[in-house]
Every structure is written in structure tokens, then in C-alpha cells.
C-alpha positions in Angstrom: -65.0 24.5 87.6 -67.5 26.7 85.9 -65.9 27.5 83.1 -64.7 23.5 82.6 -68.7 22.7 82.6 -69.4 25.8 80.4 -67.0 24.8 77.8 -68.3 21.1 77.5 -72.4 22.8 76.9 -71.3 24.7 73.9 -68.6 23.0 72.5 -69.7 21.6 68.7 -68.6 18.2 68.3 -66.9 17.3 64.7 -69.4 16.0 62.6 -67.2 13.2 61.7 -67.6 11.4 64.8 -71.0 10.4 64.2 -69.5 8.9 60.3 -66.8 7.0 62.5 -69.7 5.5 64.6 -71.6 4.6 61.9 -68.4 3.4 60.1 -67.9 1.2 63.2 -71.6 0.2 63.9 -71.4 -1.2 60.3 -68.0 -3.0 61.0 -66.3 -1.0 57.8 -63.7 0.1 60.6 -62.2 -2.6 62.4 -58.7 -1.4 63.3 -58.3 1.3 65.9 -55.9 3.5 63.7 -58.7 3.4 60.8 -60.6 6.0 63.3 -58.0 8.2 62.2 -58.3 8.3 58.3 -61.9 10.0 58.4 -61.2 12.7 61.5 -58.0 14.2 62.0 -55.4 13.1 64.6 -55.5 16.9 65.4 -59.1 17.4 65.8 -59.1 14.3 68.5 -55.9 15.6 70.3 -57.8 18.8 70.4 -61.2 17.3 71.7 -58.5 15.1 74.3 -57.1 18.4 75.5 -54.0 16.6 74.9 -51.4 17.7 72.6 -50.8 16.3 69.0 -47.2 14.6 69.6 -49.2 12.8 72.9 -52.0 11.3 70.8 -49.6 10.3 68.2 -47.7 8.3 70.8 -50.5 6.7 72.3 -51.8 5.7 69.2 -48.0 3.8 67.8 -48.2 1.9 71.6 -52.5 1.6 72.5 -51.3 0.3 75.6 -50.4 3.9 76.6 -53.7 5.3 76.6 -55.4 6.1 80.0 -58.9 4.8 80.5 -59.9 8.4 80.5 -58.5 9.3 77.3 -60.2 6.3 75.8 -63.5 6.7 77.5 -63.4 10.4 76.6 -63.2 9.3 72.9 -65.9 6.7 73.5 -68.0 9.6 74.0 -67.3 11.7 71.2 -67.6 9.3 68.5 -71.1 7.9 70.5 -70.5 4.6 70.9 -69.8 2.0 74.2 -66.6 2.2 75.9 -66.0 -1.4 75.1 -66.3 -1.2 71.7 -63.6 1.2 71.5 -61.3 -0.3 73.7 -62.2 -3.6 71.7 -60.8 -2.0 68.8 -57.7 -0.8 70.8 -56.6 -4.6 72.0 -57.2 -5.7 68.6 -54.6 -3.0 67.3 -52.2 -4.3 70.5 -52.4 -8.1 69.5 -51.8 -7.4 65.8 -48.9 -4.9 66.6 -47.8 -7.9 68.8 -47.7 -10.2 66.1 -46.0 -8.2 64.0 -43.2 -7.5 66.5 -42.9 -11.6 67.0 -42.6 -12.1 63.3 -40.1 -9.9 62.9 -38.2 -11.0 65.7 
């Protein structure tokens, strides 16, 4: 358990979580998947501790996520946990749509 705490202290967060909360403060990103275009799917899988395939599932079907995973991200970028999970509905009800229009 020690080591789990320890790594949390000193682990450096990316700096571009705090451009993706300003970016989303400023309502510049509205669409969950634009999180992705300024930091890395990789660097967020990493931060997760979930591997790169995982995250790229989660993020082609939001309604996969676990409430940890998102409120773990919530936390990295800085901002409310229903912000973010604002952002991930949105993605769900236009991915929706887009699946009714098709079909």
C-alpha cells in the first residue's frame, strides 16, 4: 500500500492537463474525444494504469468507462467530475445520433 501512496506523491503530472482544463474552462473543448488532440491517448492510458488498446475502447463506446476511470481523469486534468462526465454523455448522444441516422 506504501508504495501505491508513494508513487501518487512524486508522480509529475503532464503539463497538458492543466491546457485541457483551461481549454474546457473556456468551452474551446466541448467534445470528449477533443481531450485527446492536446495530450496523448498514451500518456492518459498511462496515468489510468490502464493499457493503450483499453482506453482506446472506452473512448469509441464512453459508455464503457468505469466511474473510476473517469473520476481519475477528472482529477488529472483539475476540473469537477461532472464536467467531465458532461462531456462524456454529450459524445454518447451524438455517437447515438449518428448510429440512428445511419440506420
Amino acid at each position: 500500500m506504501f508504495l501505491f501512496c508513494a508513487y501518487f506523491v512524486f508522480m509529475t503530472k503532464d503539463k497538458r492537463y492543466s491546457t485541457v482544463k483551461v481549454l474546457i474552462e473556456t468551452g474551446t473543448i466541448k467534445n470528449f474525444t477533443d481531450i485527446f488532440e492536446t495530450i496523448p491517448k498514451s500518456v492518459v492510458a498511462k496515468d489510468l494504469r490502464v493499457n493503450y488498446t483499453h482506453l482506446t475502447k472506452r473512448i469509441n463506446n464512453s459508455e464503457e468507462f468505469t466511474l473510476r476511470e473517469l473520476t481519475t481523469l477528472a482529477d488529472l486534468i483539475g476540473i469537477d467530475n461532472l464536467v467531465l462526465i458532461g462531456l462524456v454523455v454529450t459524445h454518447m448522444k451524438k455517437k447515438g445520433n449518428k448510429a440512428t441516422k445511419k440506420g
